[in-house]
TORKOL-256720 format. One record per residue (C-alpha): residue number from 0; x, y, z. Coordinates in nm, 3 decimals. Layout:
BEGIN
+-----+---------+---------+---------+
!   i !       X !       Y !       Z !
+-----+---------+---------+---------+
! NUM !       X !       Y !       Z !
...
+-----+---------+---------+---------+
This chain:
BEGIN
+-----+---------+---------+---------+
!   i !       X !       Y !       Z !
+-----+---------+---------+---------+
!   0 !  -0.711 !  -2.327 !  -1.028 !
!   1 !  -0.512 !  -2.381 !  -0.707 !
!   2 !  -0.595 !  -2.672 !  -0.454 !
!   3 !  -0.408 !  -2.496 !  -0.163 !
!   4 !  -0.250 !  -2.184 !  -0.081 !
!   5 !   0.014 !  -2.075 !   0.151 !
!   6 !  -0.051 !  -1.729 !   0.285 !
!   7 !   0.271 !  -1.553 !   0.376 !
!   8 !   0.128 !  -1.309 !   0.599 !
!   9 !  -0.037 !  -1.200 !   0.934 !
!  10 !  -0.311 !  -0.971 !   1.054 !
!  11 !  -0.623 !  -0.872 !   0.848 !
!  12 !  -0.486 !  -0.904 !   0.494 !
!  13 !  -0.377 !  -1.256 !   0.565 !
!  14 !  -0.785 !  -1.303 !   0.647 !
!  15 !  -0.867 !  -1.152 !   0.324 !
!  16 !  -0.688 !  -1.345 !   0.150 !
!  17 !  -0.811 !  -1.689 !   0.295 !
!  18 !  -1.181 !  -1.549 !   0.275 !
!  19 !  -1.068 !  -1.495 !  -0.066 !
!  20 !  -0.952 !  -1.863 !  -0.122 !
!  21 !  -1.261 !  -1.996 !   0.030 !
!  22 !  -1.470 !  -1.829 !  -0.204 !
!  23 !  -1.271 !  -1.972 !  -0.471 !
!  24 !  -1.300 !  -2.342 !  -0.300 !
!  25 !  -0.875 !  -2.319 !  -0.228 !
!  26 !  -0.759 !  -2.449 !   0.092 !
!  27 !  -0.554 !  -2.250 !   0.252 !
!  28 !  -0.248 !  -2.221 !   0.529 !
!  29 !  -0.185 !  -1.977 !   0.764 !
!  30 !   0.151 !  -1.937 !   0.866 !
!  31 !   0.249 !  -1.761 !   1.206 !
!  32 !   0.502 !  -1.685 !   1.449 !
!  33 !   0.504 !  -1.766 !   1.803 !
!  34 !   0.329 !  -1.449 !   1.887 !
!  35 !   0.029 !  -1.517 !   1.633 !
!  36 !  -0.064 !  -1.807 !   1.736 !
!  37 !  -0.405 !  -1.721 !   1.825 !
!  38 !  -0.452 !  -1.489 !   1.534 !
!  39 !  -0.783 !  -1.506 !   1.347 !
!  40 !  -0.667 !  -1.615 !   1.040 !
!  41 !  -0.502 !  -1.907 !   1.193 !
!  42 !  -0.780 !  -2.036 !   1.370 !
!  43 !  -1.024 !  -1.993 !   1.024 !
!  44 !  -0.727 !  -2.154 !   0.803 !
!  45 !  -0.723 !  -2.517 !   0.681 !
!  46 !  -0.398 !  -2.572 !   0.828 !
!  47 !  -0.144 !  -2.393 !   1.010 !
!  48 !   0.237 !  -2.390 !   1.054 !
!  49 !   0.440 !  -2.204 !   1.306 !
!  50 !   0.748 !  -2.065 !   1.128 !
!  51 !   0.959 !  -1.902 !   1.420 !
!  52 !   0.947 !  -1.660 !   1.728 !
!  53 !   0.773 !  -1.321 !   1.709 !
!  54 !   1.054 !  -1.169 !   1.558 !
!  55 !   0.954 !  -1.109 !   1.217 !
!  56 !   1.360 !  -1.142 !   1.058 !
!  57 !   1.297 !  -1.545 !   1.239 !
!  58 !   0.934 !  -1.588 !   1.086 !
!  59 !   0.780 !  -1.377 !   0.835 !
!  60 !   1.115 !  -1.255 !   0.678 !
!  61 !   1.232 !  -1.597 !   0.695 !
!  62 !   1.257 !  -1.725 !   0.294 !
!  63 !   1.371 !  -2.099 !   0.374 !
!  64 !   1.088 !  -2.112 !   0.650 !
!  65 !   0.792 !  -2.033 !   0.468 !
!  66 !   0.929 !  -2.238 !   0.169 !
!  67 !   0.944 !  -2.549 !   0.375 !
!  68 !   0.612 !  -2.482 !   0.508 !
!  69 !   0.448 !  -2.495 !   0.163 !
!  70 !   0.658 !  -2.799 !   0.079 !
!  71 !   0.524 !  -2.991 !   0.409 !
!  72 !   0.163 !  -2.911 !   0.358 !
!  73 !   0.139 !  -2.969 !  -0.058 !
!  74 !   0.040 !  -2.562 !  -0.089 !
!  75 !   0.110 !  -2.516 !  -0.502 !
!  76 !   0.059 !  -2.145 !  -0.449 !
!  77 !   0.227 !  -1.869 !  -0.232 !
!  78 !  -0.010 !  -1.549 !  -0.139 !
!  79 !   0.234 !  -1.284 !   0.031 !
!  80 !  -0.020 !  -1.014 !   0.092 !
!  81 !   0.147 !  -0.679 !   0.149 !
!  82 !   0.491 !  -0.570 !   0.362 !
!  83 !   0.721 !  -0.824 !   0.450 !
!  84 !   0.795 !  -1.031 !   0.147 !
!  85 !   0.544 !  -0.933 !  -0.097 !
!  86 !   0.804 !  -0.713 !  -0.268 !
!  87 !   1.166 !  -0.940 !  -0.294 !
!  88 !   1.210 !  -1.026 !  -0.594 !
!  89 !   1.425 !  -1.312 !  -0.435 !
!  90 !   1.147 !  -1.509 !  -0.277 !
!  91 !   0.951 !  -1.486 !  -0.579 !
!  92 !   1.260 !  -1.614 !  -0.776 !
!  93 !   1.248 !  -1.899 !  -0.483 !
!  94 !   0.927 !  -1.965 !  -0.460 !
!  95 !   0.894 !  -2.067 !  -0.893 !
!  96 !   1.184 !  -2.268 !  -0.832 !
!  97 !   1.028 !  -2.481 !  -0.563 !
!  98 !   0.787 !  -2.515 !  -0.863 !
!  99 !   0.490 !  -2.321 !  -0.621 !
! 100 !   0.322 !  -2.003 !  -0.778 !
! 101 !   0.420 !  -1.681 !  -0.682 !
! 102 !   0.073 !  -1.473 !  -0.653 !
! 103 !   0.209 !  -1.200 !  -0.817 !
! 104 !   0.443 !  -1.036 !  -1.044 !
! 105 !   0.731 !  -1.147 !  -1.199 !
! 106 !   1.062 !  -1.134 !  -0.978 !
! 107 !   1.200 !  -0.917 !  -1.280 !
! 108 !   0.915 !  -0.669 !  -1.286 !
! 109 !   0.953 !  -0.669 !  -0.872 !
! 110 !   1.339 !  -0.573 !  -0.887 !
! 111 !   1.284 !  -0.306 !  -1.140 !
! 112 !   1.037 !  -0.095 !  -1.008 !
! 113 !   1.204 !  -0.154 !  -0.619 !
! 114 !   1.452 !   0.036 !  -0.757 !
! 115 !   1.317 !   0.347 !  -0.746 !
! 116 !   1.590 !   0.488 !  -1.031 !
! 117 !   1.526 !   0.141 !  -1.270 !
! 118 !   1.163 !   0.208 !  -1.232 !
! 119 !   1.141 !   0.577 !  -1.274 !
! 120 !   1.384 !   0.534 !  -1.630 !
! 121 !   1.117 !   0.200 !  -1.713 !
! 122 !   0.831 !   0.367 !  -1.668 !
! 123 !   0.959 !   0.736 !  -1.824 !
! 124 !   1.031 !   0.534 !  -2.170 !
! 125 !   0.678 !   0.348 !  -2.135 !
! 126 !   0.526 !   0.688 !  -2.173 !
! 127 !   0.445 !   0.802 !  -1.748 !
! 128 !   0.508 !   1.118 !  -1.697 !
! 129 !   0.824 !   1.192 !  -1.448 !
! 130 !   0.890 !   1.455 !  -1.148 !
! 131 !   1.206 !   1.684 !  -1.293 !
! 132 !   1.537 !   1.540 !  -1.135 !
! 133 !   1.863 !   1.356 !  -1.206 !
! 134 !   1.895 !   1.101 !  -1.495 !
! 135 !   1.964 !   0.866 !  -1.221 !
! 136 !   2.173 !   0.802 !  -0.900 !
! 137 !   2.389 !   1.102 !  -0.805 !
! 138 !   2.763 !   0.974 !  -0.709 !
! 139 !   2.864 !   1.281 !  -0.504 !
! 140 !   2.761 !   1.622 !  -0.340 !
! 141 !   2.913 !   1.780 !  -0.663 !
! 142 !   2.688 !   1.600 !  -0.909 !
! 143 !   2.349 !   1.653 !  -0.658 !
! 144 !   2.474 !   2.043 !  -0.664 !
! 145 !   2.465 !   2.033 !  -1.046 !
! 146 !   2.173 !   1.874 !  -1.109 !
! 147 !   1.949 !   2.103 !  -0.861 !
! 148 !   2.117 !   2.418 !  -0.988 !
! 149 !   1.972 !   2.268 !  -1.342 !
! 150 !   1.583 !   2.145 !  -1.184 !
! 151 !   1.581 !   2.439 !  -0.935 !
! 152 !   1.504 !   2.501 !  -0.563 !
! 153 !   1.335 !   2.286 !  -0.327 !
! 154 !   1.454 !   1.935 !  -0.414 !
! 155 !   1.379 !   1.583 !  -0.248 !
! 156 !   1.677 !   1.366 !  -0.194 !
! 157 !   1.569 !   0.993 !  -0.194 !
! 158 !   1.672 !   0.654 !  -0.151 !
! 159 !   1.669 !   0.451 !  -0.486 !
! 160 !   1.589 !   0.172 !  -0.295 !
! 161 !   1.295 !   0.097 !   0.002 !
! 162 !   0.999 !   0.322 !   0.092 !
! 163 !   0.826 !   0.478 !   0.373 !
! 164 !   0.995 !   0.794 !   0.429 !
! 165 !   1.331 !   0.652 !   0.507 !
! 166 !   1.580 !   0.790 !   0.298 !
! 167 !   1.407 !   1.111 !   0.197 !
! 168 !   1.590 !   1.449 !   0.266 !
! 169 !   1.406 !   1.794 !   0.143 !
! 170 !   1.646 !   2.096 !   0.071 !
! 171 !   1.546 !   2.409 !   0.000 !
! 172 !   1.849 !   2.573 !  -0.038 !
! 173 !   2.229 !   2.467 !  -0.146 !
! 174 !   2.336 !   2.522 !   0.160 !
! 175 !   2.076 !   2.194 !   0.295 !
! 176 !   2.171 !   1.985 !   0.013 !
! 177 !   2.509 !   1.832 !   0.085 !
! 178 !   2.378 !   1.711 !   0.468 !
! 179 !   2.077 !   1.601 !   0.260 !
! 180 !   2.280 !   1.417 !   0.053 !
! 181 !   2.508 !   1.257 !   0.308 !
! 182 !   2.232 !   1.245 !   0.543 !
! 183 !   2.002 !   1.025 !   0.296 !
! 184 !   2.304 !   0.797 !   0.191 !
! 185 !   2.331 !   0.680 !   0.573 !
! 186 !   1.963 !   0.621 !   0.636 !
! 187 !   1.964 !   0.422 !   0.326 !
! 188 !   2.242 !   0.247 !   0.381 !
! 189 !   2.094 !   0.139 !   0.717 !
! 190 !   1.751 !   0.077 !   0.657 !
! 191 !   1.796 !  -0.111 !   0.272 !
! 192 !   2.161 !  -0.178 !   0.258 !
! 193 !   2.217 !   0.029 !  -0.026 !
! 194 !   2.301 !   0.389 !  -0.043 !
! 195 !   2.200 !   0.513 !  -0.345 !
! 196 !   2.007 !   0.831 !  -0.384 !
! 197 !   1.867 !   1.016 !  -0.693 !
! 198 !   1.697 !   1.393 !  -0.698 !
! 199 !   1.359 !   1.509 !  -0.763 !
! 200 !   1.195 !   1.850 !  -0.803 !
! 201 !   1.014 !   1.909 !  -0.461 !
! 202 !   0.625 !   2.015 !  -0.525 !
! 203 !   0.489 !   2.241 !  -0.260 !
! 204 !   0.152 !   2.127 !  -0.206 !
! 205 !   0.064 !   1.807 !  -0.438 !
! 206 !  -0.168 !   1.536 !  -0.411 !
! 207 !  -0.094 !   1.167 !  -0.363 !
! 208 !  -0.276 !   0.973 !  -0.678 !
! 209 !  -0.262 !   0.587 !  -0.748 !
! 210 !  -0.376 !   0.406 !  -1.013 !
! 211 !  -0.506 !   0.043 !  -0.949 !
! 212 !  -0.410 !  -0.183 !  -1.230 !
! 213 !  -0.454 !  -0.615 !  -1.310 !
! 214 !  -0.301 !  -0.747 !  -1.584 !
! 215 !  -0.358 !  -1.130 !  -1.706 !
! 216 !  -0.115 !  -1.330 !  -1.882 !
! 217 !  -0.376 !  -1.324 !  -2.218 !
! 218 !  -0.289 !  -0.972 !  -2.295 !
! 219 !  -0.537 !  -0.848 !  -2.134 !
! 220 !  -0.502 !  -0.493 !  -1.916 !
! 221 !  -0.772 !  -0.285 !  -1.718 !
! 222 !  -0.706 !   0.029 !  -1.473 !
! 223 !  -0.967 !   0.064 !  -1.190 !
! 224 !  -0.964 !   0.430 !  -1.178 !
! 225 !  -0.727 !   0.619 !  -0.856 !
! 226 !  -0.734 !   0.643 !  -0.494 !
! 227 !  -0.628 !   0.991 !  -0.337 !
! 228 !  -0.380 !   0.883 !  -0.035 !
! 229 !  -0.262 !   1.227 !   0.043 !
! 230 !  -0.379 !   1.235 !   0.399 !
! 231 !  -0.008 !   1.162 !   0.536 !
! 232 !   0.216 !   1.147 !   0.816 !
! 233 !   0.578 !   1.131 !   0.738 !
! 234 !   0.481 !   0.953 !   0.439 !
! 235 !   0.250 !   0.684 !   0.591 !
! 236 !  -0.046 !   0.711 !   0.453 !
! 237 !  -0.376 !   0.751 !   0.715 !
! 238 !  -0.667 !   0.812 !   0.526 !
! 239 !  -0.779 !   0.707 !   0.159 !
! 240 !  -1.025 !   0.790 !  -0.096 !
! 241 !  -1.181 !   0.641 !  -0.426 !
! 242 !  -1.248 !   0.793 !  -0.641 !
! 243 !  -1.034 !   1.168 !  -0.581 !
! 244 !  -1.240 !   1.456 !  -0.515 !
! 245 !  -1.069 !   1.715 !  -0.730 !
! 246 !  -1.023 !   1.535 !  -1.049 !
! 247 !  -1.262 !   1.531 !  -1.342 !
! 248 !  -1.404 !   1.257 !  -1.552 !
! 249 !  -1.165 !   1.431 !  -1.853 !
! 250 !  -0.822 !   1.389 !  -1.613 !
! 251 !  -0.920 !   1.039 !  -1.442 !
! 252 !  -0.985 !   0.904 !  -1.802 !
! 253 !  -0.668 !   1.054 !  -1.946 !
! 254 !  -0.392 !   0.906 !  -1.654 !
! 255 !  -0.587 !   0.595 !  -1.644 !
! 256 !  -0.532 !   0.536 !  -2.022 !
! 257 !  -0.160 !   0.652 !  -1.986 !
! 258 !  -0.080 !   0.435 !  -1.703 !
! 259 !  -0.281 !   0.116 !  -1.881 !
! 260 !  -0.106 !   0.142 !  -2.218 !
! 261 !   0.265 !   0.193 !  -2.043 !
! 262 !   0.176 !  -0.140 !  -1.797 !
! 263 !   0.030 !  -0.284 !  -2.143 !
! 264 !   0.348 !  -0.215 !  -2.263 !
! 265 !   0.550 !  -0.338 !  -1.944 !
! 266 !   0.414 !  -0.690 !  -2.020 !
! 267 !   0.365 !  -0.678 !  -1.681 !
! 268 !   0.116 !  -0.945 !  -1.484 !
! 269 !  -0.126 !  -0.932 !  -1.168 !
! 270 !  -0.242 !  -0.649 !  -0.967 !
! 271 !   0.022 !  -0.326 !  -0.943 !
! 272 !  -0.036 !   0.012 !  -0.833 !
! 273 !   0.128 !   0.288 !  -1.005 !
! 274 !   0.150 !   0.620 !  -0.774 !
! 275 !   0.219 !   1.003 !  -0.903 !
! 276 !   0.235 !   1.333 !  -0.747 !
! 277 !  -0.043 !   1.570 !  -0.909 !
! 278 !   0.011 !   1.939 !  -0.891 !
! 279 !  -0.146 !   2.214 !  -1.074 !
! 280 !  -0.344 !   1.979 !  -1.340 !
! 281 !  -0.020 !   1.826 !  -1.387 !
! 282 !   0.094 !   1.385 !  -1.306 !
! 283 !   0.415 !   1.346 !  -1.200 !
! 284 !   0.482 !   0.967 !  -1.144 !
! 285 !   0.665 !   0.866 !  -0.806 !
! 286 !   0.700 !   0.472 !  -0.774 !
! 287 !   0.470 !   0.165 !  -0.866 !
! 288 !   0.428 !  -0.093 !  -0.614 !
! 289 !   0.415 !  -0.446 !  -0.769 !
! 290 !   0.133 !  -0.616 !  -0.450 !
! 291 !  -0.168 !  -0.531 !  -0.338 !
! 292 !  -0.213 !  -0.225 !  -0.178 !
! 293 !  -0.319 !  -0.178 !   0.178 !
! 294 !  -0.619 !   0.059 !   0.077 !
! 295 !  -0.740 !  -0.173 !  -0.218 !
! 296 !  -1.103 !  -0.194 !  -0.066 !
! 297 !  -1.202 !   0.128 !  -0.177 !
! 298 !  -1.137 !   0.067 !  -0.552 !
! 299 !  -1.336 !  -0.286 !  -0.469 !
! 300 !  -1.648 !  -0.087 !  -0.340 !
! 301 !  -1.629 !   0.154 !  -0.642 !
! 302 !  -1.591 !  -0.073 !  -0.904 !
! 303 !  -1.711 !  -0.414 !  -0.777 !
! 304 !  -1.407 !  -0.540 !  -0.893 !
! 305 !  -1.256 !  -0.806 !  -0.602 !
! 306 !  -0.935 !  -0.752 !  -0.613 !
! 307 !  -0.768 !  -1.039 !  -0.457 !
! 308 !  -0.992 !  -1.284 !  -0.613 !
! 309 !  -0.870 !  -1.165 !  -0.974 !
! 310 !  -0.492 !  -1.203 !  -0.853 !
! 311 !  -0.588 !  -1.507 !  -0.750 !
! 312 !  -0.714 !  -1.573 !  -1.064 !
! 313 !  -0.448 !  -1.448 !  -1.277 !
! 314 !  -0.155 !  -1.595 !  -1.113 !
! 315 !  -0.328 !  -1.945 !  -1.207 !
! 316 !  -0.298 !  -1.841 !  -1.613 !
! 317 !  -0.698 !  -1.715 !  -1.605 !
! 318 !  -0.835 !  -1.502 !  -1.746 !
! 319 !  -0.941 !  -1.130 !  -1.603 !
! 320 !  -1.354 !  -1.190 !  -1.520 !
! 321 !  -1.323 !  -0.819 !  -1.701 !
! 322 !  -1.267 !  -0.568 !  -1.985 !
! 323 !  -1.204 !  -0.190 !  -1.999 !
! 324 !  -1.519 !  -0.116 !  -2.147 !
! 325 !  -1.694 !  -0.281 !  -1.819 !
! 326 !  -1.530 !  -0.090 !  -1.564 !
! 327 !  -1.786 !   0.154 !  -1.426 !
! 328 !  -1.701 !   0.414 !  -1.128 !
! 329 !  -2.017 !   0.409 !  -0.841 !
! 330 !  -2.030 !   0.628 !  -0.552 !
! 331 !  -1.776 !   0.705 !  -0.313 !
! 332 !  -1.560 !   0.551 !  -0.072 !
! 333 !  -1.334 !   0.626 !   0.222 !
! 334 !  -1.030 !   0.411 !   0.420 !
! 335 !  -0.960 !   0.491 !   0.755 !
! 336 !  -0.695 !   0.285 !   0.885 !
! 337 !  -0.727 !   0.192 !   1.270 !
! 338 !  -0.439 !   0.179 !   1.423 !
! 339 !  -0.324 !   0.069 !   1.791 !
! 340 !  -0.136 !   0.450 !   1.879 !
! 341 !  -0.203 !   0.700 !   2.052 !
! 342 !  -0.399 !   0.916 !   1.804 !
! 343 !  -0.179 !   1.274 !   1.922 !
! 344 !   0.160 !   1.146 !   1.910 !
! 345 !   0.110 !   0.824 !   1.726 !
! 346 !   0.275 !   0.606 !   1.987 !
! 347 !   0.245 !   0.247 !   1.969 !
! 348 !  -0.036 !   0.116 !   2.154 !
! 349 !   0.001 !  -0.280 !   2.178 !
! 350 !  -0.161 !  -0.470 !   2.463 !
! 351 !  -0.493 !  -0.704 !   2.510 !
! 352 !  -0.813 !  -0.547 !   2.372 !
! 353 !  -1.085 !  -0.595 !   2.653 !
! 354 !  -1.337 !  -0.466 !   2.471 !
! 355 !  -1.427 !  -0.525 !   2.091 !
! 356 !  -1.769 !  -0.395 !   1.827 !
! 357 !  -1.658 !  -0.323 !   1.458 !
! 358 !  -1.936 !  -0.096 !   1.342 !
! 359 !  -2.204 !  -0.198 !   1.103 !
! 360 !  -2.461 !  -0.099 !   0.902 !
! 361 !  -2.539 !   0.019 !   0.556 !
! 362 !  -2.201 !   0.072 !   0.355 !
! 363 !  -2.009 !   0.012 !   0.616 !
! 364 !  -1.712 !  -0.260 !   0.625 !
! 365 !  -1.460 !  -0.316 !   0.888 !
! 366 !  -1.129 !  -0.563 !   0.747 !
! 367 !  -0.967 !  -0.647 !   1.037 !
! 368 !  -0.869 !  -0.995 !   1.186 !
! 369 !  -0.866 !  -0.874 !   1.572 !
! 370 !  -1.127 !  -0.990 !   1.851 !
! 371 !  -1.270 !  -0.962 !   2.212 !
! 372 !  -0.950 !  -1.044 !   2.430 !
! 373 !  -0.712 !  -1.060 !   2.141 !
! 374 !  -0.386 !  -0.948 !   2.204 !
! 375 !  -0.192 !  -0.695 !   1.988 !
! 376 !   0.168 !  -0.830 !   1.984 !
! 377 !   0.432 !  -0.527 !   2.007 !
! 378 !   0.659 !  -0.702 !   1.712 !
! 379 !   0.470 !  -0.593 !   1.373 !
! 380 !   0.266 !  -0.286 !   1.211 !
! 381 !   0.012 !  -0.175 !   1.475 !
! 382 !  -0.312 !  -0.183 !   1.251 !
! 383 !  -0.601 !  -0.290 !   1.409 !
! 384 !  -0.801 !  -0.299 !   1.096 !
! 385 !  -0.936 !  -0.086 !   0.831 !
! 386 !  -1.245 !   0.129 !   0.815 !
! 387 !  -1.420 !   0.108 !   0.508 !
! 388 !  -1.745 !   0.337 !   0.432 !
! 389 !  -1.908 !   0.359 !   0.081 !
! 390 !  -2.198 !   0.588 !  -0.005 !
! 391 !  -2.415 !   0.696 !  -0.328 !
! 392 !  -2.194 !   1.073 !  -0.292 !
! 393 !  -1.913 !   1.191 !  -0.087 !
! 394 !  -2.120 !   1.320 !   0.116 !
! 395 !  -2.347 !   1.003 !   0.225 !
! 396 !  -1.980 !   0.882 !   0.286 !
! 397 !  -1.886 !   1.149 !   0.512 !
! 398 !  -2.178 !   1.104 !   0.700 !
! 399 !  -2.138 !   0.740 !   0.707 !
! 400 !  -1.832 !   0.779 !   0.825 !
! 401 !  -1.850 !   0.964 !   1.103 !
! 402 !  -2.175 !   0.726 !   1.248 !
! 403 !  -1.954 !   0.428 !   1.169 !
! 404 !  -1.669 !   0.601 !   1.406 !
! 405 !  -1.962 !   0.684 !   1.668 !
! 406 !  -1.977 !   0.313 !   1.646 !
! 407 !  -1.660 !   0.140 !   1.681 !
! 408 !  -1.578 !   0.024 !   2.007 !
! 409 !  -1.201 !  -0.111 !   2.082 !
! 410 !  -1.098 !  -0.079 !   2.442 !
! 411 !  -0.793 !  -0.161 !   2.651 !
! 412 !  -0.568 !   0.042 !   2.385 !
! 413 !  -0.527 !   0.379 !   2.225 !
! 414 !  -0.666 !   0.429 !   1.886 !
! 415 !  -0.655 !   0.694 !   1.561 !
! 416 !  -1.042 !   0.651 !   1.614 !
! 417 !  -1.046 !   0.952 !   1.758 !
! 418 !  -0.794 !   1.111 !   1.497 !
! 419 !  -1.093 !   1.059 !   1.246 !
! 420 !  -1.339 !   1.203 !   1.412 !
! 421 !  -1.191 !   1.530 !   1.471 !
! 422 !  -1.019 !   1.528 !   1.079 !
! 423 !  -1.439 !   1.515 !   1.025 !
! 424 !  -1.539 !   1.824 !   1.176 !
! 425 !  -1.263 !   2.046 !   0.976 !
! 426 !  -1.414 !   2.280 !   0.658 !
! 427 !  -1.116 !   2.183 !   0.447 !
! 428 !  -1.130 !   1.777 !   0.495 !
! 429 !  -1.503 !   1.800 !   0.431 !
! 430 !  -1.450 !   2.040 !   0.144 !
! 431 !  -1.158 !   1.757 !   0.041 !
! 432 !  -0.946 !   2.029 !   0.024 !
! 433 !  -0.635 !   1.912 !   0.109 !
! 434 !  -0.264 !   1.807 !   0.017 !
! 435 !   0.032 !   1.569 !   0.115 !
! 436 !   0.115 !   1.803 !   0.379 !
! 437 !  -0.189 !   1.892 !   0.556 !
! 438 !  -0.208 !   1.662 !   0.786 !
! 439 !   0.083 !   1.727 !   0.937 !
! 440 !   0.053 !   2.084 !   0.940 !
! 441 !  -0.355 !   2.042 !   1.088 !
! 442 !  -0.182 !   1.827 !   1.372 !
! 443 !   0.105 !   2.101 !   1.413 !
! 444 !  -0.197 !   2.363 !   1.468 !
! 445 !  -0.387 !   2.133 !   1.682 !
! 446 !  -0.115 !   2.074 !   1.916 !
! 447 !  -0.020 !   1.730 !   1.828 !
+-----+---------+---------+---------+
């Protein structure tokens, strides 16, 4: 096991992770910029390193930083939590060299599936099941024309590389695609410095489904069952749940089994989430993201599976503390992530919080590394924390939930506390009768 890990991160993941560690008996560093200083997780760490000024390109983004910083303070191990690094296949390439772990994938299995066209031909020939579009990057208008004539109206024009909505053009007609096309080259070209863009059949109204995978370096591969994520806004996801509410025992089984044999197949190593559109009865596999997910907590309170202890685990050659045949599904649970916004227009909220009481009680956890007086730098993501409710049913969740909200008390900013507690009192959300657009559309209706 590791005697000391660097944890290339901020904010409330970078305290899960040394939490993690100290369960484990690892000491750990915290490394921060200028504007973190004060964070939680650097005050609760072993040791701490500044690595630059707020900006995150000077600190968090900052390869040859955070590599000296391990090197100064003897950390064998490199945690990089989710966002910033965790997905450059360069630093992990970097960080083996400097003979420290990388806790997590290979840098091969990293580039592959960040290339949304690499990973969607990888994972088609492992057996996932793909969305209808092009074979792989379009070169011009003329090719993007023939290929949606073939697929058929709508289409989704997207970036082959990066995430988050940037990059992604919709056309519903010929006569959108060609400003889709040239429109989605530019943003990609800006935001990931490549412009590269494939097509995909557009589905009208699907759900978001993940599947949580670990795989060990002993052969060894379990899934976790899926998280439903499709409570979006322009692609960021708000609100998740474990396990779905409209699949069946028959369908969870079947994916899971489809996405653990093709990862079995992969070769691939540590935690990885594998996400698909699902339409009509039917998967349709998006992207795979080689970290830990943001809303891993739910498939912990599920499953009683700790998720970043068993990366942990794994990227020291251990063995998974599990087997297929233990994995059990257990109530219900719900993510709200709590954001500093405004929760109508979603306008960054950052500034001192006067005023701070994460709720409690049974089933009820709040992951977040924020406190009274704390100040919420305006430089990084604006999360506050995340909301995390379990109960025996949905509904024991739902109504854990919404006294949890009744609860929570953060002052001196905006919140999406609010947002939650009005997405609580509407028939379909209770019903969980929703889709990848209705959030947007319930805010479009509700005047936001």
């Amino acid at each position: 096991m590791f005697e000391k890990v660097l944890i290339a991160n901020r904010g409330e993941i970078a305290l899960r992770i040394h939490r993690a560690c100290q369960e484990l008996g690892i000491q750990t560093v915290a490394v921060h910029s200028t504007a973190d200083a004060k964070a939680m997780h650097v005050r609760l760490a072993d040791e701490s390193v500044c690595i630059g000024p707020p900006a995150a390109k000077d600190s968090y983004l900052d390869i040859s930083r955070i590599i000296a910083a391990a090197e100064i303070t003897g950390a064998d191990a490199i945690h990089p939590g989710y966002g910033f690094l965790s997905e450059n296949a360069r630093f992990a390439e970097i960080t083996t060299a400097h003979n420290i772990a990388f806790i997590g994938p290979s840098a091969d299995h990293i580039r592959v599936m960040g290339d949304k066209i690499a990973a969607k031909d990888t994972m088609g020939k492992a057996g996932i099941p793909l969305v209808p579009g092009s074979d792989g990057g379009i070169r011009d208008v003329e090719e993007g024309l023939k290929v949606a004539r073939e697929i058929g109206y709508p289409v989704l024009v997207k970036a082959a590389s990066g995430g988050g909505g940037r990059g992604m053009k919709l056309a519903r007609t010929e006569n959108d695609l060609e400003d889709a096309i040239l429109t989605a080259k530019s943003e990609a070209k800006a935001a990931f410095g490549d412009d590269a863009v494939y097509l995909e059949k557009y589905l009208e109204l699907p759900r978001h489904i993940e599947i949580q995978i670990v795989a060990d370096s002993h052969g060894n591969v379990v899934q976790l069952g899926e998280r439903d994520c499709s409570l979006q806004r322009r692609n960021q996801k708000l609100l998740e749940e474990a396990l779905s509410p409209v699949l069946t025992p028959e369908q969870r089984a079947e994916i899971g089994e489809i996405t653990r044999a093709a990862i079995e197949k992969l070769g691939y190593l540590g935690v990885g989430t594998v996400e698909y559109l699902y339409e009509d009865g039917r998967f349709y596999f998006i992207e795979m993201n080689t970290r830990i997910q943001v809303e891993h907590p739910i498939t912990e309170q599920v499953t009683d599976v700790d998720l970043i202890r068993e990366q942990i685990r794994i990227a020291a050659g251990e063995k998974l503390t599990i087997k297929q045949s233990d994995v059990t599904f257990k109530g219900h649970a719900i993510e709200c992530r709590i954001n500093a916004e405004d929760p109508r227009t979603f306008t960054p909220s950052p500034g001192k919080i006067t005023d701070f009481h994460p709720p409690g009680g049974p089933g009820v956890r709040f992951d977040s590394g924020v406190y009274d007086g704390y100040q919420i730098p305006p430089y990084y993501d604006s999360m506050i924390g995340k909301l995390i409710v379990y109960g025996d049913s949905r509904e024991l969740c739902l109504a854990r939930l919404r006294r949890a909200l009744q609860e929570t008390v953060i002052t001196g900013v905006k919140t999406t506390v609010p947002l939650f507690g009005a997405l609580l009192d509407e028939p379909d959300f209770q019903k969980g009768d929703y889709h990848i657009h209705w959030l947007e559309e319930w805010l479009a209706r509700d005047g936001s």
